[in-house]
Every structure is written in C-alpha cells, then in structure tokens.
N, C-alpha and C positions, 0 to 999 in steps of 0.2 A: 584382438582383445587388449593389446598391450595401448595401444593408441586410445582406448577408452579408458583404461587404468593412467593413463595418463594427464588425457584431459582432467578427469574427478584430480589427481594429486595436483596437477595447476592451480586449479580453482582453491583447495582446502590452502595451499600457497597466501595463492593472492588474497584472500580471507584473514590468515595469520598479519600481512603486511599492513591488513586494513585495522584490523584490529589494533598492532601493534603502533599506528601512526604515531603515538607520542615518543619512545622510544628511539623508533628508527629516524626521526625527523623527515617523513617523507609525507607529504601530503594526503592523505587517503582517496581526494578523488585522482591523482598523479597514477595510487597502485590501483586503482578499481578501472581506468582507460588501461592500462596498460596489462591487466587481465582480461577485459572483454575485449583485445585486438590477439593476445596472443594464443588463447582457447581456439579461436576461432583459426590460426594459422597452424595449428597441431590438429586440429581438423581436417583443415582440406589439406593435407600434407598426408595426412593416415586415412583417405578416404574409405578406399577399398577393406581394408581391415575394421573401420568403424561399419560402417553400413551393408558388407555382406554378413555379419552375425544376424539380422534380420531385425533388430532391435529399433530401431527407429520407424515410428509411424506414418511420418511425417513424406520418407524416402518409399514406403510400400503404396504409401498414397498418392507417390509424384507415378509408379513403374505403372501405375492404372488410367493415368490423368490424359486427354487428347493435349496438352501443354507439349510432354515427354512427344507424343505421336508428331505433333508438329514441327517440334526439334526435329528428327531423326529424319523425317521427310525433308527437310533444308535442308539438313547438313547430314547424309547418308553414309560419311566416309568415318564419321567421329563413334569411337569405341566406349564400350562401358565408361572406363573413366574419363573419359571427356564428358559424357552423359553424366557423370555424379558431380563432374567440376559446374557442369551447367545449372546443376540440384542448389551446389551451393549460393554462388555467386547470381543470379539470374533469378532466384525461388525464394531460400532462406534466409538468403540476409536482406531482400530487398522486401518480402513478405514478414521477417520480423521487424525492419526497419521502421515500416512504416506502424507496427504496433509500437514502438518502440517511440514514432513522434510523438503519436498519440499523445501518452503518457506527459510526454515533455513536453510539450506546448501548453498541456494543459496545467503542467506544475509553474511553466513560465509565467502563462499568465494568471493565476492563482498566486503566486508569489508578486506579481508587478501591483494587483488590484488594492492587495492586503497591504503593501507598499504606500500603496497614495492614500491608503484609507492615515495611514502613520504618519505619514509627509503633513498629512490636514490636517493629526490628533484627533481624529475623527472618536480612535479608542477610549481618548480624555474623557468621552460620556459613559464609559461604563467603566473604568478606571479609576475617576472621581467618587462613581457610588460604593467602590468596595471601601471601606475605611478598618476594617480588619484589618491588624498585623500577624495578630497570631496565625502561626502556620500550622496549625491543626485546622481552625477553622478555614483558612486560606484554603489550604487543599482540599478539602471537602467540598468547599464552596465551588471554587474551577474543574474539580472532578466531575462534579455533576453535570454544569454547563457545558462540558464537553462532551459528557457521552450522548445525552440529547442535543446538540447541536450536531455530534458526529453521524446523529440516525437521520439527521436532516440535508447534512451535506456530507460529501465523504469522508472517510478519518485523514487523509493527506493535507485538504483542502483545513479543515477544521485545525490541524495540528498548526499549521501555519497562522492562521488566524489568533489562536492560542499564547501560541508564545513570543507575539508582538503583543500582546495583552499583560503576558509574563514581564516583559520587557521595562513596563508603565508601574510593574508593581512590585518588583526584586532587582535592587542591585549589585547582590554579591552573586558570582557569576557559579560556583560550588549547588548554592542553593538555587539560583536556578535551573543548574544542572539536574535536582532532584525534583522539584517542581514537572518540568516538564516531562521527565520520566514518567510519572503518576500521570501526567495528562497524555502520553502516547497511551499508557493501560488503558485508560477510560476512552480515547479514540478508538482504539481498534475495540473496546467493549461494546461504544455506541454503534460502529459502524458494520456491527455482527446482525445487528437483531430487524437492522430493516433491508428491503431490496434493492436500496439505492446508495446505502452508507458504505458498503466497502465493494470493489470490483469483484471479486468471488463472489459476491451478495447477488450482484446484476448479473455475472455471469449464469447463475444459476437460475436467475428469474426470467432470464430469456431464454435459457435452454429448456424450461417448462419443467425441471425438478423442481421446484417451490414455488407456492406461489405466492402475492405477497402479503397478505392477513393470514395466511399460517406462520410464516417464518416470523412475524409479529409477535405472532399468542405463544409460542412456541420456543424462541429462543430467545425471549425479553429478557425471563426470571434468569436462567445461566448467565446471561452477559450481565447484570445487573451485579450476580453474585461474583463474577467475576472483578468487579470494579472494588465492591463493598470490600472483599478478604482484602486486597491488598492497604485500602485504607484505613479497616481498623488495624491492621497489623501494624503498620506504620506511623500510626497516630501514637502508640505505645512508646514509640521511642524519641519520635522528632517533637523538641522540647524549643520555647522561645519564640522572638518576636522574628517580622524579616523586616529588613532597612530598604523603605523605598527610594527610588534615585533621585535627587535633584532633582526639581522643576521649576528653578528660577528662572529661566529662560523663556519656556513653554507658554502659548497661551497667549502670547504676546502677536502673533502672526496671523490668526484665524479669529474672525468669530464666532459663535457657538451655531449660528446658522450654518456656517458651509461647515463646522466640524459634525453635528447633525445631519445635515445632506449627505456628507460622504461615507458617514457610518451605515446609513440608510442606504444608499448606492452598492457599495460595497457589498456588505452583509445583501443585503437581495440579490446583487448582481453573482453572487455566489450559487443562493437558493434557485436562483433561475436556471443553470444548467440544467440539474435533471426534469426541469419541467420542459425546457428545450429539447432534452432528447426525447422526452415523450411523447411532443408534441410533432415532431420532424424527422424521427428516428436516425436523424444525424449524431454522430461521434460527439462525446462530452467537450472535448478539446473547441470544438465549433462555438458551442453555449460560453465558453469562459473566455471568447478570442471574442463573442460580441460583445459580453458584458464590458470588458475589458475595452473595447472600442466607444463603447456607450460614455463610460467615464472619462476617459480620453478626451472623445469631446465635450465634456461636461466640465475639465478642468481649462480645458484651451478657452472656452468661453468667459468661465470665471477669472480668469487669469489674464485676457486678452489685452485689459490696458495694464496692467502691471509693469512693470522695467523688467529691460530682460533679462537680468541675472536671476530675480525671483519667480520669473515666470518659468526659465529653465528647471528651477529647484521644486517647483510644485506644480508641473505637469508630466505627464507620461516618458516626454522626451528624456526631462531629466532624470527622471525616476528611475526607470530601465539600467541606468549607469550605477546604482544602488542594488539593484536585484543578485542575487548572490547564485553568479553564474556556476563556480565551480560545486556547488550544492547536484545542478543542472547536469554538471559533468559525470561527476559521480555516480548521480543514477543512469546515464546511460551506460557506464563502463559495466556496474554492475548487474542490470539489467539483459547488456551482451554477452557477461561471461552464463548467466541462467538460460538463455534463450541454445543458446550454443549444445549447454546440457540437452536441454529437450531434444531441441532437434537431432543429436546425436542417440537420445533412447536413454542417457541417463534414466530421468525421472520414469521412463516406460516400466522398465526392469526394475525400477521398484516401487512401482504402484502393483507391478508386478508377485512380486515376492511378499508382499503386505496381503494380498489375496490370498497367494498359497497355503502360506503359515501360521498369518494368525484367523482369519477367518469370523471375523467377529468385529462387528458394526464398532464397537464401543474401543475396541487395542487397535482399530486400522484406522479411524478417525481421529482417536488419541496421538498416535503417533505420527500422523498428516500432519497435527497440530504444531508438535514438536520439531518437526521437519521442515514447518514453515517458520523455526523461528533461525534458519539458515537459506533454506532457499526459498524465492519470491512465490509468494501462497497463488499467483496466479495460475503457474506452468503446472503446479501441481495438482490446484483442482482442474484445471486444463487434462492432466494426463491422468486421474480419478473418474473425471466426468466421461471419458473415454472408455476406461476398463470397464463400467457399468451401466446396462443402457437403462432407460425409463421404463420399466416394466409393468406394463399392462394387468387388468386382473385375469386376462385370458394365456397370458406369457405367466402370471404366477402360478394358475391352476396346472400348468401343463406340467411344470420342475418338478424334480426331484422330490425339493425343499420350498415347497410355498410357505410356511411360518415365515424361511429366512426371507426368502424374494421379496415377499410385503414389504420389508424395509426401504426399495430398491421403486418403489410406486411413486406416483408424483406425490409430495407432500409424505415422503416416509421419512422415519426416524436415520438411515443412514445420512437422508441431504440434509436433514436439519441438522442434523449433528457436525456435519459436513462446514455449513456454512458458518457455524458457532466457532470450530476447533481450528479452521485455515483462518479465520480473521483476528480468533483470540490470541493463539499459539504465537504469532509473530512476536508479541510483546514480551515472549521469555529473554530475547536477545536484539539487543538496538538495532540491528541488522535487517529483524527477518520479517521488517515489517514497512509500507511506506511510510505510515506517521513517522516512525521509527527513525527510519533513513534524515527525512525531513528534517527531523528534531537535531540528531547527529550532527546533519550538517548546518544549520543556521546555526546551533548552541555550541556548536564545535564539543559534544558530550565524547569522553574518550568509552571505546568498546569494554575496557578492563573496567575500570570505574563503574559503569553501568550492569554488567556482567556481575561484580562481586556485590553492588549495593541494593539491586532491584532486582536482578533475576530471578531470585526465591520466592519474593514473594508475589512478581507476577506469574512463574511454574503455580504456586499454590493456588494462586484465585484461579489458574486456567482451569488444572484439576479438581476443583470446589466444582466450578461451572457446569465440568461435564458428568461429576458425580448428581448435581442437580436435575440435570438433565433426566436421567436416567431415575433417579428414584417419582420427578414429575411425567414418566412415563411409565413408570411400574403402579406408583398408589392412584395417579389421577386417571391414567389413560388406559391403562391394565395392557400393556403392548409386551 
C-alpha cells in the first residue's frame, strides 16, 4: 500500500511543479517527462506490494490471458516477480505506448496542418471578415464557432485551429491568454454533445453505451448551457476594445487563391479524419497522417519553382521545424504519469468507492467530472466504463433495483450524463482537459492564472449543465 500511496504523492508533486512553472523557472514539459518516467520507476520498483492488493484490472486481466501462459512455458524458471516485471515492461508500457502514439501523432500532425494553413495566411480569409474589436462581441462570436466546429472535429484538433485564428486577432498576449480560456470552455462544450467531438464521446459510441442521435438530442441543451453561463458571466465584466497585430508585412507572399486553397485543404483535411475512421475503421492518427501527406504534396507542387529558401519556409519540410515540439513533450510526460495511475488501480479504487458511497447517477457523474479536471477524462471513463456493464432489459428485470439499472441501458441517463460530465469537467482546470493542455502549451497560459481567472466560472456553467440535464429528464422525459 505504501508504494501506491506513493505513486498518487509523485504525481500530486509533479502537478504542483507543473502548475507552478512560472515561479520555479522550470519548464512545464521538463516536469511533466520527468513525472511520467519517474511514477513509472516507483512502480516496477514496489511491484509486488502494488499489484498483490488486487487492485489493478489490468494485472487480474494479464494472470488469465494465454500471453502470461506463453511467458511461463518459455521461460519456466522465472518466479512471480519476474512475471510482474514481464506485466510491466513487455504489456504496459508498450500497450500504453502505443495508445499513447496514437494520441501524438495525431496532435503532431494536427499541429503541422494548422501550421501550413498560417504559413499561407490561409486564416487571413476568415480573419479579415471579423472586423469587431470589441471583446464581448469577439468572444461571443469565436465561442460559438468553436463549439460547433469542436462537434465537428475534436476539441484538441479545434482548439489548435482556434488560436492560430486568435493569433490574427489579439495582440496582447494577457488577453489572449483569456480569449483562449473561453474558447477551451466552448471546445470541450462542443466536443461533449456529439460521438466524434471528444475521445470519451467515441469511446462510448464504440463501446455501444450511446448511440449517436441520442447523445445529440440529449446532451446538446447541457453543453450549450454550459458555454452560455460562462459567457454571460464574463461579458459582465470584460470591458473594451482588443488591439489587432500588425499586418504590414502580411499578404504580401500568397495570393488569395492558394490562401483559399489551403484554408480549404486544411479545414477539410481536418473534417476528413473521422470520416476516415469510419470509413476504414483505422486509428484517427492514420486520417490526420494522410491529410497531412495530401497537403504536403500539394505545397511541394505549388512551391516547386520557387527558390529554395522560400520553398523551405512554405512547405511541410520547413514547417515541421516551427511545430511546437515541446507542447508534444508535455503531453506525453503527462499522459505517462495518468496511464501509470490506471495501470496501478489508482483510478480502479475509485471508480470504486464513487459506487460504494455515493450511489447516485447524478454525485458519481458530477464528481467524474470534477475528477477529470486533473486526471485525463479518458482513463477514467476507461475505468467507469469497466465498473458498469451495458445492461440489458433482461439483466434490468432480474436486479434488485431495476428503476436504478435503467440508467445503466444503452442510451441511459448514466452514459449520457457520463459523456457531458468527463468532456465538460476538464475545463474547470487548464490541465484536465486536451484542448486545455493544447492551449497551455501553444499560449504558454500559466496554471495559477487560469485557475484564479476562469475556473469559477467554467465549475458554474459545468454545474448549470448538469443541473439542466437533470431537470430536461425530470419535466421532458419523466426518468
């Protein structure tokens, strides 16, 4: 137990340093590697004491697996802990690893795309038509755009896209520090209410708890409301014009044809993922590695007689040397010290104890939500989506508690509530969310800052949301 007690104080650790990056003068993706290597090395250091509590899923599921049988038949002389050093090193980190590319390839190349689309001012066409200063209307205006763009492509993908748009329309770095805040809100708001906008969305929609014209009709109005509180709250106070940046420069390199093409390019080549994994049931990461290949050579072409200094500056090659690697870093560091948790039973033990205690769709949801605005919302509806299975109307009849079970049906009130609370909740803390992360790291947003300026009032729209929820299942749906 001590060696679990201790992973969790690493992590709340390495969290504080992240946090505290401005302070400590330490880079944040510097402390977020240097947490997801060392979680993992007080792991297989304390194996025996982590994983004979029984607490890991992950481990009960390797002692049953023919993998485990095939080991012991090779290697017949290797004792329990050789067999758990084998769990690690062999099973979980090369089976999280590879979730873990996933992830980053496809932020890589989502970040390189959105990159060339900036390189060609591609943005200049929708950039040019906002002519608002005011930041009431400003925010309003990009809030919206972003939660329906985020129900269309994911909130990661979307947030990125976002604040190279921010980028064309603020240039004091404070205010876009808040700008982008309101547009993580409305990211992970858009990317709540459909099956494709946020990973917990998809995860749920392939696991066959929701399907996808219910979690539509169903968790629109909450995420909508959840967008809305935080911007009328915030319109009350943010007073004044914002100062766009120079663009004496600009405009001078492209003409509106290839800044149109690759806005086109881009933005579809975007939209195109999930229609790629629909259509091929291949990994997201695949769909953003073709798009991303598409434009590539679509710049090499346009670019081909150019000189090569400019052809370096406005093709893929050169691009990639602009893409903001350590952003890249960061999420895997943080990504490994989360994955590390599961595998160890963290998150088990208490998906665990959120059953026990509170027992009630609406405080275990709520508090998932809350939960996920520190730990990544995926492990979690991962180790949720575990505790409770898909219950049949023949598995409800038989319970106990059939009122309660119904929740627990495809298309129940617990998954929808589910998929609202783990996508919204991230936005209470810069942290606990991908756009989030994103944002963090392009905008370099400090964790304190973001923490004391927006976290009230993204907690309020999230609890609006799910109060909405609940009263459009009480008067409409009589549940």
């Amino acid at each position: 137990m001590f060696v679990l007690i201790l992973m969790l104080i690493v992590f709340i650790l390495g969290y504080v340093a992240i946090a505290m990056e401005g302070p400590l003068k330490v880079d944040k993706a510097a402390s977020a590697l240097f947490l997801g290597v060392v979680i993992w090395v007080i792991y297989i250091y304390g194996l025996p004491s982590v994983l004979n509590l029984g607490y890991s899923p992950s481990w009960q599921s390797f002692l049953k697996s023919s993998e485990l049988a095939k080991f012991k038949s090779e290697y017949p002389s290797v004792g329990l802990i050789g067999q758990m050093r084998y769990f690690i090193t062999s099973h979980e980190v090369i089976s999280h690893l590879g979730n873990l590319s996933e992830i980053l390839f496809f932020l890589l190349g989502a970040m390189t795309i959105v990159e060339t689309v900036d390189q060609h001012e591609g943005f200049r066409v929708i950039t040019d038509r906002i002519k608002t200063t005011n930041k009431v209307k400003l925010l309003w205006i990009l809030g919206t755009i972003t939660f329906f763009l985020s129900g269309v492509l994911d909130n990661m993908t979307t947030t990125i896209v976002m604040i190279a748009l921010l980028r064309k329309l603020i240039s004091d770095q404070k205010t876009r520090w808040f700008f982008a805040s309101i547009i993580v809100i409305a990211a992970n708001a858009g990317g709540a209410f459909t099956p494709i906008g946020d990973v917990t969305t998809i995860m749920l929609w392939i696991g066959g708890q929701i399907t996808a014209l219910d979690i539509m009709g169903m968790v629109f109005l909450p995420s909508v409301v959840s967008l809305l509180v935080p911007l009328v709250l915030v319109s009350f106070y943010v007073k004044g014009h914002v100062e766009k940046p120079k663009v004496a420069d600009e405009g001078k390199g492209h003409d509106k044809n290839i800044q149109m093409l690759m806005l086109i390019m881009g933005i579809g080549g975007l939209i195109f993922v999930p229609i790629f994994k629909e259509l091929t049931d291949l990994p997201p990461y695949m769909g953003m590695l073709f798009s991303l290949s598409v434009i590539w050579i679509t710049t090499e072409l346009i670019h081909k007689k150019a000189p090569k200094e400019r052809n370096k500056q406005f093709t893929v090659v050169g691009i990639l040397k602009r893409v903001d690697i350590p952003t890249i870093l960061f999420y895997l560091g943080i990504l490994s010290a989360v994955a590390a948790l599961e595998s160890a039973g963290h998150l088990q033990i208490m998906a665990g104890y959120l059953d026990k205690h509170l027992h009630n769709i609406y405080l275990i949801n709520g508090t998932i939500g809350l939960m996920s605005s520190i730990v990544d919302n995926v492990p979690l509806v991962a180790a949720t989506m575990g505790m409770y299975p898909t219950m049949t109307h023949t598995m409800v009849m038989a319970s106990t508690t059939p009122g309660f079970m119904t929740h627990f049906m495809q298309n129940g009130a617990f998954w929808e509530l589910l998929a609202y609370a783990a996508g919204t909740g991230g936005s209470i803390l810069i942290i606990g969310s991908a756009a989030g992360v994103v944002a963090m790291a392009l905008e370099k947003i400090d964790f304190i800052w973001y923490m004391k300026k927006i976290g009230l009032v993204a907690l309020v729209g999230y609890l609006a949301g799910i109060v909405v929820y609940w009263l459009q299942n009480i008067l409409i749906f009589h549940h």
